[in-house]
Structure formats: C-alpha cells, structure tokens
C-alpha positions in Angstrom: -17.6 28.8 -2.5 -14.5 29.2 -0.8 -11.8 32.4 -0.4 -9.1 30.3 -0.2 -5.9 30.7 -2.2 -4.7 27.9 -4.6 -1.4 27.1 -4.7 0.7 28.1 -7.7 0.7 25.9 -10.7 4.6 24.0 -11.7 5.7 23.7 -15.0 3.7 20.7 -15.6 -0.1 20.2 -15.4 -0.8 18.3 -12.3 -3.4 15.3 -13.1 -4.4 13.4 -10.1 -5.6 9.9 -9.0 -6.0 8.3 -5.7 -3.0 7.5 -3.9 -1.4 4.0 -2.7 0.4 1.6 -4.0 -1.1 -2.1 -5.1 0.4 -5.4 -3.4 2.6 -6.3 -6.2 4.6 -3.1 -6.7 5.0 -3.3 -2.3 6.4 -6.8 -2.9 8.4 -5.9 -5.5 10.0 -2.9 -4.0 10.6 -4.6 -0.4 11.8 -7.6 -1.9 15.5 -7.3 -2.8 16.0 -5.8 0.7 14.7 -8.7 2.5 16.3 -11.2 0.0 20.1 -9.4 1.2 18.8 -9.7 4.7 18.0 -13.4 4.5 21.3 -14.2 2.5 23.3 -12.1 5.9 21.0 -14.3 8.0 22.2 -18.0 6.8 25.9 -16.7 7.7 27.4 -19.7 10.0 28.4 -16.2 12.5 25.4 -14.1 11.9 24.6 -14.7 15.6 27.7 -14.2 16.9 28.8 -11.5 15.3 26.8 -9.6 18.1 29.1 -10.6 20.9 30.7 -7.7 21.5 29.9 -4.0 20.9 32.2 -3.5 18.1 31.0 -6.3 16.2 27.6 -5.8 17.2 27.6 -2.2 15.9 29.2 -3.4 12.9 26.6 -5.9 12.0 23.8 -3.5 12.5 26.1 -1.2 9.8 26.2 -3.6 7.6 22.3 -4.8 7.8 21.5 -1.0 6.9 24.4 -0.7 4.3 22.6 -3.9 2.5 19.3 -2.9 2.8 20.4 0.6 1.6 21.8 -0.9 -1.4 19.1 -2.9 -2.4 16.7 0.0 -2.1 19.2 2.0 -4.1 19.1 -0.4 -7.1 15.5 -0.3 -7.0 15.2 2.9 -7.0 17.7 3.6 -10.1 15.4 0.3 -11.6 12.1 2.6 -10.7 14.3 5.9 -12.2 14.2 4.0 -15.5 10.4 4.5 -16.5 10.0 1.2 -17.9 6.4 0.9 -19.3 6.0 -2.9 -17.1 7.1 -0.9 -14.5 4.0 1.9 -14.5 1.5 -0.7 -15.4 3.0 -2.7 -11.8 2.1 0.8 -9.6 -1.0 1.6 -12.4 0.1 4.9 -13.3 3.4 6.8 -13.0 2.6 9.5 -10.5 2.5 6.5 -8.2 6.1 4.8 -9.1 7.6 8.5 -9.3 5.8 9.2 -6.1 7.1 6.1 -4.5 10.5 6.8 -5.9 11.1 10.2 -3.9 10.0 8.6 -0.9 12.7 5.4 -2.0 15.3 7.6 -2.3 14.5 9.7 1.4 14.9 6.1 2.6 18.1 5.1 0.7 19.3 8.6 2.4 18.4 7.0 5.8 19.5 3.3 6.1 22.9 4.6 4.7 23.0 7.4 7.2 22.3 4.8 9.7 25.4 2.1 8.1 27.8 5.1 8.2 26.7 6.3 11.9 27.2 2.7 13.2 30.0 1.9 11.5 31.4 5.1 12.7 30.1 3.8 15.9 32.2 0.4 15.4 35.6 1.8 14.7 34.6 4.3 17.8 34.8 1.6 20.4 37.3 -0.7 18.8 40.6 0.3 20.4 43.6 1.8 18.3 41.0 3.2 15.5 38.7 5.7 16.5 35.7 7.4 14.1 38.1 9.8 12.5 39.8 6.5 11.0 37.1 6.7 8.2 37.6 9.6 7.5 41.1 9.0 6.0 42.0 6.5 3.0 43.9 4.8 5.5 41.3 1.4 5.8 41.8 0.9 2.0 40.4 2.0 -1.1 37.6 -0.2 -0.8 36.2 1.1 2.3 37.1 4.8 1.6 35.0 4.4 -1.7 32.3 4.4 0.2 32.9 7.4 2.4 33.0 9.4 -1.3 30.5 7.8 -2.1 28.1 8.6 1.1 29.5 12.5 1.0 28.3 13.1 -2.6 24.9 10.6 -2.3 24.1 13.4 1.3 25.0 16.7 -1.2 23.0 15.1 -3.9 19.5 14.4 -2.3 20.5 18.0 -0.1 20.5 19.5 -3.6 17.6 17.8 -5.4 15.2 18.4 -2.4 16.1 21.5 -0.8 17.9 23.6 -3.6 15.6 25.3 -6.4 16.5 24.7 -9.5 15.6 25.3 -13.2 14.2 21.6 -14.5 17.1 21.0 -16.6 19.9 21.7 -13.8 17.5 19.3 -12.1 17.9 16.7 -14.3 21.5 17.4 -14.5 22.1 17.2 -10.8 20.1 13.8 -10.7 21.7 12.3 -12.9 24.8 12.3 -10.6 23.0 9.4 -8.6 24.4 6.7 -11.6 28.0 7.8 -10.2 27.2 8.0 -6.7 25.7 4.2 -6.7 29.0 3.2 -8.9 31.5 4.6 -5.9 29.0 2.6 -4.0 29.4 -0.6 -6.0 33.1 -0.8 -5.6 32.5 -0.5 -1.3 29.6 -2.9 -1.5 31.3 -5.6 -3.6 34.7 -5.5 -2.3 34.7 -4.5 1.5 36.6 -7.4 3.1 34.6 -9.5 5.4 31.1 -7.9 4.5 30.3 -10.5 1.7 29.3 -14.0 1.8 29.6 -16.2 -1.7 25.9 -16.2 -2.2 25.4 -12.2 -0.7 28.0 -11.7 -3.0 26.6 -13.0 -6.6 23.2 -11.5 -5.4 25.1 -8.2 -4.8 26.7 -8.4 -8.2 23.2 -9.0 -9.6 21.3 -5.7 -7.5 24.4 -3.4 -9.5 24.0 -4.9 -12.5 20.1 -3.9 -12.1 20.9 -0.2 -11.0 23.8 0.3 -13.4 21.3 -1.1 -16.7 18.3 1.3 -15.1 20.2 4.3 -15.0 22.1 3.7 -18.6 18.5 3.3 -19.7 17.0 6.3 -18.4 20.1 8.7 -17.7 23.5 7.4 -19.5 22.0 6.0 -22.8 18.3 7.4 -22.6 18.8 9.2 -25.6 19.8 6.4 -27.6 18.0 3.3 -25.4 14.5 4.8 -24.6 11.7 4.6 -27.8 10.5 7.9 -29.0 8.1 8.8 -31.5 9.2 11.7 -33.7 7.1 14.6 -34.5 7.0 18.2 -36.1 5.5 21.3 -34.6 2.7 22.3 -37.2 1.3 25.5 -34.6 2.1 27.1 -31.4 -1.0 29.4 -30.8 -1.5 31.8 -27.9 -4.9 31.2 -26.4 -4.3 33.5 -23.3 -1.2 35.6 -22.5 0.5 32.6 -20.5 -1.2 29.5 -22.0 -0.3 28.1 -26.0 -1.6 25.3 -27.5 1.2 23.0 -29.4 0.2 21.1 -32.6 2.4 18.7 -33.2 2.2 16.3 -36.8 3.7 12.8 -36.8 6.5 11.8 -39.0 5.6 8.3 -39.3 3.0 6.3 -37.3 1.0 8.7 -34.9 1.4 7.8 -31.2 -1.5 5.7 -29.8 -3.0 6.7 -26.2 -5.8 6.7 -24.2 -7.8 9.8 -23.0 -6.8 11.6 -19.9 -2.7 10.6 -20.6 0.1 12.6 -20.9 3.6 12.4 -22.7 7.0 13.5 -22.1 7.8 16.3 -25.4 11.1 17.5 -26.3 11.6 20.3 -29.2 15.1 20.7 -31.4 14.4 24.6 -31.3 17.2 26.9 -30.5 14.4 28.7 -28.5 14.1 26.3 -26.0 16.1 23.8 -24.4 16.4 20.1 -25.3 15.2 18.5 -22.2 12.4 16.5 -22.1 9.2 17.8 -20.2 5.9 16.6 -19.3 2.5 17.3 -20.4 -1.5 16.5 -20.8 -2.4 15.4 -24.3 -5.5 17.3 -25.4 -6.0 15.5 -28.6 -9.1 13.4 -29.2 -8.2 9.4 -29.1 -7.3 8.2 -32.8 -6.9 12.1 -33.8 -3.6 12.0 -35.8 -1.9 15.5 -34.4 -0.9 15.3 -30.9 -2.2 18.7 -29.3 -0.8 19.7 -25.9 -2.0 23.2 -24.2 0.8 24.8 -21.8 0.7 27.4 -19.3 4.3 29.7 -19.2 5.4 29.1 -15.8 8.7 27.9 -16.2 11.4 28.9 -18.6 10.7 26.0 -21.3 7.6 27.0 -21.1 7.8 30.5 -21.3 10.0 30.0 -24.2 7.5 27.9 -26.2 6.0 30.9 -28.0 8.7 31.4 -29.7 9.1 27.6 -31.1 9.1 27.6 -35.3 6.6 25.4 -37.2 8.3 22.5 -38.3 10.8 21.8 -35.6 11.5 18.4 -34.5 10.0 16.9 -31.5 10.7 13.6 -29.6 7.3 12.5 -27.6 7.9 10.0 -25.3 4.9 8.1 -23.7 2.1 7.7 -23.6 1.8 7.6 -19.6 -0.9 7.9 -17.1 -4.1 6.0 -16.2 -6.3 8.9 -15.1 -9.2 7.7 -16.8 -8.5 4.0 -17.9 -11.5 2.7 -16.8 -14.1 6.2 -17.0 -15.5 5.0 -19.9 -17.2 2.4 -18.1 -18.2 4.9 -15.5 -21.9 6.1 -16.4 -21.9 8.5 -13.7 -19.3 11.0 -13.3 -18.2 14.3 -12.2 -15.2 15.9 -13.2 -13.2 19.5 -11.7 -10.3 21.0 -13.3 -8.6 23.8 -12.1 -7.3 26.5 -14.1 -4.7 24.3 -16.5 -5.9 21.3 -15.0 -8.4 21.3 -17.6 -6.3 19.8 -20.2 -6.3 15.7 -19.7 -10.9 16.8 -19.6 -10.5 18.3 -22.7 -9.0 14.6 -24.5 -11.5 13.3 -22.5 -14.3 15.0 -23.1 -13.0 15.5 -27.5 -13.2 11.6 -26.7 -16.7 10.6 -25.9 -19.0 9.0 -27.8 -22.8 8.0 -27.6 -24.7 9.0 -24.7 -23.2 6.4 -22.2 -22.4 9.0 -19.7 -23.8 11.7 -17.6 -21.3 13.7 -17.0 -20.8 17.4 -14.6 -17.8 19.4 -15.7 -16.8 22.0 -12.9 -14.2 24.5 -14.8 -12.4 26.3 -12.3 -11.0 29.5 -13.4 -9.5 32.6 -11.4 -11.3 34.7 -13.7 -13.7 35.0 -17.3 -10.5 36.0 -19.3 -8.6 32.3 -18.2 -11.5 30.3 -19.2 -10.1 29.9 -22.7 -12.2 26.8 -23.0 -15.3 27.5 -22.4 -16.9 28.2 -25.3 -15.9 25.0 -27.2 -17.0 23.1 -23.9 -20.5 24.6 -24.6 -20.1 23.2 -27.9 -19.2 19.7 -27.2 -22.1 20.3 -24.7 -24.6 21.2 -27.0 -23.6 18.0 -29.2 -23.9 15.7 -26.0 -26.8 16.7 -23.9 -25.7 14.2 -20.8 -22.8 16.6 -20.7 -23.0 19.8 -18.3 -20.6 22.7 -18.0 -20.7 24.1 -14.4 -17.8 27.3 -15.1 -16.3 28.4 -11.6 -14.8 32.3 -11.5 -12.8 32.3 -8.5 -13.2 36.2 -8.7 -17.0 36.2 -8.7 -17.9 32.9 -6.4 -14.9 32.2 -4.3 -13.2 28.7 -5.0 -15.4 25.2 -5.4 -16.3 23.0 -2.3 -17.7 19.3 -1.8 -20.4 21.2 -0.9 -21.0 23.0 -4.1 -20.4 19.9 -5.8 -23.4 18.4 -4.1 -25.9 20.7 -4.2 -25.6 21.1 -8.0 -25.0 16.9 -8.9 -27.4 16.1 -6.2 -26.6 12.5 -3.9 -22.7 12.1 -5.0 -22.8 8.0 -2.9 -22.0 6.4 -6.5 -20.7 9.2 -8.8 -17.2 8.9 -9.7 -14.8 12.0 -9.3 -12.1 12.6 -11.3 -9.8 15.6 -10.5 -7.3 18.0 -11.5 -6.0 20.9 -10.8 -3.1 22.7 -8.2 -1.9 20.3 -5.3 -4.2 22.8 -2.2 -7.5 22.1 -4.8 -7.1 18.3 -4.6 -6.2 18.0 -1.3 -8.8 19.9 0.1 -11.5 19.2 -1.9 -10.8 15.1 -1.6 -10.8 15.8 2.5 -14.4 17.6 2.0 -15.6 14.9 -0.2 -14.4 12.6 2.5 -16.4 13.9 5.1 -19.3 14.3 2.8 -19.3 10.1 2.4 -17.8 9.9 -0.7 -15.7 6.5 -0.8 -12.2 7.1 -1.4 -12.5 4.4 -4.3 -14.6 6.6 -6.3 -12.1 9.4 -6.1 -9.5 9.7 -8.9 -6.4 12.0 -9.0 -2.9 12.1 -10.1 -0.4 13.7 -8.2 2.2 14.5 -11.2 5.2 16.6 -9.7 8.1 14.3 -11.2 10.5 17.6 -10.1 10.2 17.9 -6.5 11.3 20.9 -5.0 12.9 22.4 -8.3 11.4 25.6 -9.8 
C-alpha cells in the first residue's frame, strides 16, 4: 500500500475509461479545417499572394483566421452534446475532453491570425499595428478585434479563474456571442472570401450558431429531458446523500456504469444542471444517484423536499458497455468513485463473471457501502469485496492488485476514483504488463478549472 495523498474529489464523481480518440471522430474534427484550407488553396492568387512581406504575412493571417474558425464551429457543434455525437468519440469524457483541448487551439490559431495580421499592417507603409486597434479599417474588420479581445478574456476566465459551476456555465455561455462578433469579420472582411470559401463559411456559422442555440441559447426548450420527482434524499455519511428520484412518465432507460445530467426545481438549490453516476439497477424504475457535498449544489442537496421536480438528462457514458461480456474483471473505486460499481454490480446476473471489487476508502466510517456489497457478495459467490482503509493500509498499488487477483495478463480493469488514483495506478499497471486495452476509465471533469 501506498502513503500517498489523493487528490480532492470535484463536484462530480469522476468515472474513467481509457483515453484516445477513434479515427472517425479525428476525421471529423480535422475535417472542416482542411476543407477551408483547400477552398483558400484553388484561389487563382493563392501563390502569389506571398510575393511580398505584407501579403505574405497576410495570407499566413488569414490561413490561421480560417482554420480557427472552423475549429470554433466545431467546437460549439461538440459543445452541443448531441447523443450521435458521444456514440462518434464512444463516450462523452472523450468529446468533452477533446473539446477543452479544441478550444486551447481555437485560442491559438486566432492568436496566431491577429499576431500576423498585426504583423501585415506593421510593414505596410502609412498603417502601422496600432491601425487595428481603431475602428478606423471598417466595422467589418474591427468586429473581429471585439471579438478576439472577449474570445482571450473568455478562455482566461473559464481556465484560469475559479468559479462556482453555475458562474461557469454562465461565463461559457458567452462563447455563442463571441463566435457571432466573429461571424460578421469572417463573412464580410473584404478580400478574405472566395464565392465557394464564402458559402462554405456561411455553412461552418450556421453549424456553430444551431450547436450553441441547442445546447446554450434554446437548451432549455431544444434538449429532451425526462422529468422526475424526488421521492428521498437520505444522509448515508455526513457529506454523502443518496437521491431517489420517481419518474413522471416513462422511466429513463440506461445501461450500467452511466451517468445523467439532474437538475432540481427546489428553492434550496440552484437550477443548473449537474452531473452524476446512476446507482440504480438496469430496468429499476427509480433513478438513485449517491452524491458527496463538495460543492455548493451539492452541499445544498440535503435540504431538497420530496416531491420536487427534476429534469434528468442523459443517459451518458460507456464505462462498462461491453463488461458484461468480460468474464474476468477487476474493479477499484475510490472513495465516491464507487457509485457507477454499485449499478454495476445491483446489475449482474448469473454467474458469468468473476469479479474483484477493491473499495477504496480513507477510513471504516466512509465505507457506507460495504455492508450491502457483502450482501450482493454473498448472493454471487464469483463476486469478491477487497475493502481498502487508507488509514490502516496506506493507498492501493498494481501491486496489491496482483498479489490478491493473481496473473492480471487478461483481466479487464475498470476504474474510478480521484484523477492522482487513476493516473498512478494505470502507470503501475502499465509497468506491471497490463495492456492498455484492458484498462478502462473515464476521465469526467466537464468543469475544468472551476471550483
């Protein structure tokens, strides 16, 4: 066991799989950047455009300014959360994931257009950089220094500002307005558009502007929701609940090991939309979620009356999609991580598996699970409970893993728990032989840097 400190939990249980993205979703994220590219490419001039430094530094602007675009569009199209869009990356930790790192390179290639534009009107005589600075090119082009300036305080806010979740949400929301300033540069600057870069310009907005009404502007109205009622919110330990919640009409349908988005109309919390691990047994009418307070929707949960309304959103997540084939498996949840094992585990059926659960707790009292893990052990023998007290035995290595499950070359691994858990533990297993296609984990941390 090991004395090393996990990092704190966020406001959301964090489920993980393995990380990459397939072919198709690379493809379809790379492609509307290299279509603009190739449009810019069958300009009779594109060649010499270059001929002198001014126009040379303006091409190179406006090659980053398109590709920027495109990548923008995308990413308010990834933003949206469309279902065909998760099954594409095969789970949504991977689009979201994908998504931050879009939008660090949005932040780039138009950092780059703006430096070499400012670059362009630098060496051209009679304008200087300053130039842009000042409406004095046009409304058209001045649009897009606005635009630029609040696109740079946005991302400064969303990754390097702590915020509560919903002044989060708020704040990236703003991105919808930010790509519209951008539309009216893109579309209209004289001289940057071609008929064809132009239509297929017109068609990238109209993609952006319908994925952010979707998700942001409309979401409320334009997303599908299932509507519930809180039945219980029971305290199970002082900073963990378990939330009941009863169906209205049809209950939701999911697969073990996914997790929804849950809103509550309660004047005790706010109205904002928040993830979390269903807990609930496949087919089980009432959708249970357990929560840890660590944020202030969460903390407030407690205080939630039966029978409020609740929008669910979802079901998301493929952490265990294809585990029930899987004879052979070991699973290790830390602390709250324990909650997409427990649908999971409430889920089984037969004796089709041989399964190891490691329950990784920072002491007896937080192991609010264990006895009804025994339980579900005692009613399938080829299930074992391995509990881990971090304040008796240190935290869980590969190496523990081993020497209780034995040779680990074709088990299947499928972890949760805090971000320092997963990472180390899936570098030990490395090193230990285990291929990197028999580990599973979902990095969910849809907030970033917010608190």
């Amino acid at each position: 066991m090991r004395d090393e400190p996990m990092s704190p939990a966020t406001d959301t249980p964090l489920v993980f799989t393995r990380q990459g993205l397939r072919g198709p979703a690379w493809f379809a994220v790379l492609l509307p950047g290299l279509v603009a590219v190739l449009l810019w490419m069958a300009a009779p001039n594109a060649g010499t455009a270059f001929a002198t430094p001014a126009g040379a530094l303006r091409q190179l602007a406006l090659l980053a300014g398109l590709c920027g675009y495109a990548a923008f569009a995308t990413d308010l199209v990834i933003g949206a959360r469309l279902p065909a869009l998760e099954r594409l990356f095969s789970s949504l930790d991977r689009m979201y994931r994908f998504h931050r790192g879009l939008g660090a390179a949005v932040g780039g290639l138009l950092l780059t257009h703006a430096l070499f534009m400012a670059g362009s009107y630098a060496v051209t005589p009679g304008l200087g950089a300053a130039t842009l600075l000042r409406p004095d090119p046009g409304w058209r082009v001045f649009s897009g220094v606005i635009a630029f300036v609040l696109l740079v305080t946005v991302l400064a806010v969303s990754r390097f500002v702590r915020l509560p979740h919903e002044t989060f949400l708020r704040v990236h929301r703003l991105f919808g307005v930010v790509f519209a300033l951008g539309a009216l540069h893109a579309l209209r600057v004289p001289g940057a558009a071609l008929p064809a870069l132009d239509a297929y310009l017109l068609l990238l907005t109209v993609a952006g502007v319908t994925g952010w009404l979707y998700r942001s502007g409309l979401g409320r109205t334009l997303v599908k929701r299932h509507f519930y009622r809180v039945l219980t919110v029971r305290p199970l330990h002082p900073s963990v609940v378990e939330v009941a919640l009863t169906p209205v009409e049809e209950p939701l349908r999911f697969t073990p090991g996914q997790l929804v988005f849950v809103g509550i109309d309660d004047d005790a919390v706010t109205r904002e939309l928040h993830p979390f691990s269903i807990t609930s047994a496949a087919g089980e009418r009432e959708l249970r979620l357990v929560v840890k307070a660590v944020g202030d929707f969460t903390t407030s949960l407690p205080g939630v009356a039966a029978g409020a309304w609740a929008r669910v959103e979802g079901p998301y997540g493929g952490f265990w999609h294809n585990g029930r084939g899987i004879r052979r498996q070991v699973w290790i949840a830390g602390g709250i991580g324990i909650t997409p094992f427990l649908s999971m585990a409430r889920s089984l059926e037969g004796d089709d598996h041989e399964i190891d659960l490691f329950y990784c707790v920072e002491d007896a009292e937080a192991a609010v699970f264990l006895d009804e893990l025994y339980t579900l052990a005692d009613q399938r023998p080829r299930i074992r409970i391995v509990p881990v007290r971090a304040d008796a035995l240190g935290f869980l290595t590969a190496e523990d893993v081993r020497s209780v499950c034995g040779d680990l070359s074709g088990v299947h691994l499928f972890l949760c728990g805090p971000p320092a858990m997963i990472e180390t533990l899936t570098a030990q297993f490395a090193t230990l032989g285990v291929s990197r296609e028999h580990l599973h984990f979902e990095d969910f941390r849809l907030k970033g840097r917010a608190s």
